[in-house]
Residue, then its C-alpha position, 0 to 999 in steps of 0.5 A: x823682751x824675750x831674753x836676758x841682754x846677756x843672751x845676745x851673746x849666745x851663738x844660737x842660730x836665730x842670733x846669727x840671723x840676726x846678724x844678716x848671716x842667711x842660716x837654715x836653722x835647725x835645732x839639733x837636740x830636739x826629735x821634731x825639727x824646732x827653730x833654735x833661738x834661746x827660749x827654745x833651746x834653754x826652755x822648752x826643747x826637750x833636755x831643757x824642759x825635763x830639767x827644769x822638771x827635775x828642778x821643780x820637784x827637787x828644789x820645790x821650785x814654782x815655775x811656770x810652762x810657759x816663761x821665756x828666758x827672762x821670765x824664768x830667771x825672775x821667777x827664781x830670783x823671787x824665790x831664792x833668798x842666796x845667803x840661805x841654803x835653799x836660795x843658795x841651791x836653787x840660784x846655783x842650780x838655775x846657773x848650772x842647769x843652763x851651763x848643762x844645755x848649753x854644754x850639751x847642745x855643742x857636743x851633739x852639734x859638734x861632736x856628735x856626743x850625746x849626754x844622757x839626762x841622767x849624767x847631766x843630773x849627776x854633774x848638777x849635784x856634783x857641783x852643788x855639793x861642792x859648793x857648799x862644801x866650800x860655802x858657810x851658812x848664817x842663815x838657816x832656811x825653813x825645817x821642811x826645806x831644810x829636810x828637802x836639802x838633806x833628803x837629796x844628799x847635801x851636806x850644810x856647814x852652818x854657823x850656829x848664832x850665839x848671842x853676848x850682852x853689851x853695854x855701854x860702860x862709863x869711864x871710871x874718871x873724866x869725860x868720854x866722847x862717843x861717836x859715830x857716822x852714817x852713810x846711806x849707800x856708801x858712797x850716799x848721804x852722810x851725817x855724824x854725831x857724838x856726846x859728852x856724858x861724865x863717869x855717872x852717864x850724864x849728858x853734857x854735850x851732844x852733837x848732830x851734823x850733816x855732811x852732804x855726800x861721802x863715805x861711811x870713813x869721812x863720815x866716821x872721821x869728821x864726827x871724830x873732828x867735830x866731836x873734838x873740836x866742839x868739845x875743846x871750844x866748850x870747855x870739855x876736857x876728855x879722858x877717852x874716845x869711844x867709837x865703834x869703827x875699828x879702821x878709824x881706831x886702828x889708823x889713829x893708833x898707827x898714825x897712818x890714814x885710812x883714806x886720802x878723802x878723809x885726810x884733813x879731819x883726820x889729821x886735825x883728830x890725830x892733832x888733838x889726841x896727840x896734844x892733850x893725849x886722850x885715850x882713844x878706845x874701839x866698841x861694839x855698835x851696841x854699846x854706841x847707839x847714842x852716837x849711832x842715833x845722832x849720827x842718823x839725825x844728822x843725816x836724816x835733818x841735813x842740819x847741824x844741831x847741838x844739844x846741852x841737856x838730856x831732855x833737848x834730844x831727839x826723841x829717838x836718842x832719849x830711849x839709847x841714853x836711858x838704857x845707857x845710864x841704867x846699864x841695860x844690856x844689848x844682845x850682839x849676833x855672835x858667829 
């Protein structure tokens, strides 16, 4: 293989060739005659290589002489993390470096115009720095890189993370129900859980299902039906409802369903609410890890599996209801 699928598509004369149309080819952008064909023209022709040159040195990027396209492309991407500063500038630069031959190889063919690797340069940086301009960053890249990315002229907008303690705060009366789901890819494999516990933080009831195949909003609102339901069939008569996703909460409030998929449990979960007017309540995900931690034993057991006693949970659910109870804190990333 020795181009990207998408440079199929570039007009270049070893692909008219290709297509059974007889061509002399010639590449026009080089001083010694050279057969144009992708490598050759976006690699090692002579604009090309002193770009990717100039990349090198600026972007410290490592980049081997001798890659074709696809190479090239691979070497980047295994270098450029794109939601940090330098991976940004180096993915971009990848892109507008091509651009730039590409632009500069049909104006010499076609136009007769030359551009001089210095004003290709000049758009190169213009462009990058646009971007950023309109680009916000959360994750800051190394000191030296960043230092790199200065000492070039770029200017950062980077929001700075701030951390704010949550925790899982019991009702002042009555039972509250937590829950959650989880889904693996979304669409993927989904589960859901919930508890019970009192104003004291002590466990009566807890749940974890399996769902099969669905959204993370099935999953959020079958685990809010299922939490209802179990709790009704069992005697558990709820004071509030706690969840941490916020459209599930906002379309119980307004009455309005977020999904046709998820109509049927979330109008039996509206139903409930509605008949024995239970307070329903949005969280952070930090003050809903039990439910969390059920919601992956669902998924993770594909089984359905209820518990009445602290002591019968899965050990990855022991550890969230013990910080739950003693009031201990989580730190939420805050932008």
């Amino acid at each position: 293989m020795t181009c990207l699928p998408c440079m199929a598509a570039v007009p270049v004369d070893s692909r008219i060739s290709d297509q059974g149309v007889p061509i002399v080819s010639r590449c026009s952008c080089c001083s010694e005659p050279s057969c144009e064909d992708p490598n050759h023209l976006f690699i090692s022709r002579d604009l090309a290589s002193k770009l990717w040159r100039w990349a090198s040195s600026n972007l410290n990027l490592q980049l081997s002489p001798h890659a074709n396209i696809t190479s090239r492309f691979w070497q980047v991407l295994c270098q450029s993390n794109p939601s940090t500063p330098h991976g940004f500038i180096n993915l971009y630069s990848t892109m507008l470096i091509l651009w730039e031959i590409w632009r500069a190889r049909c104006s010499l063919r076609f136009e007769g115009k030359r551009f001089s690797f210095h004003r290709i340069t000049h758009n190169i940086n213009f462009m990058i720095s646009l971007s950023l301009d309109a680009t916000n960053f959360r994750v800051v890249s190394p000191g030296q890189k960043l230092q790199d990315i200065y000492s070039l002229g770029f200017s950062l907008n980077i929001k700075h993370v701030s951390f704010k303690l949550i925790r899982w705060i019991p009702p002042s009366k009555g039972l509250v129900l937590n829950v959650d789901g989880a889904s693996k890819g979304n669409l993927g494999t989904c589960g859901g859980g919930g508890c019970v516990r009192d104003c004291n933080g002590n466990l009566l009831f807890a749940f974890a299902h399996f769902y099969g195949f669905g959204s993370s909003l099935v999953a959020e609102s079958r685990s809010l039906c299922d939490g209802l339901r179990l709790a009704l069939e069992h005697g558990f008569h709820l004071a509030e409802i706690i969840s941490d996703s916020l459209t599930l909460i906002n379309s119980i409030s307004s009455m309005k369903v977020p999904s046709w998929k998820c109509l049927h449990w979330w109008r039996d979960a509206l139903s409930i609410i509605q008949t024995f007017d239970i307070n329903i309540k949005h969280t952070y995900r930090q003050a809903n890890q039990l439910a969390d931690a059920l919601a992956n034993v669902g998924y993770s057991s594909q089984s359905n599996v209820l518990y009445f006693s602290a002591g019968s949970l899965p050990p990855s659910c022991k550890g969230p209801l013990t910080m739950d109870r003693s009031g201990v804190p989580s730190p939420r990333p805050v932008f």
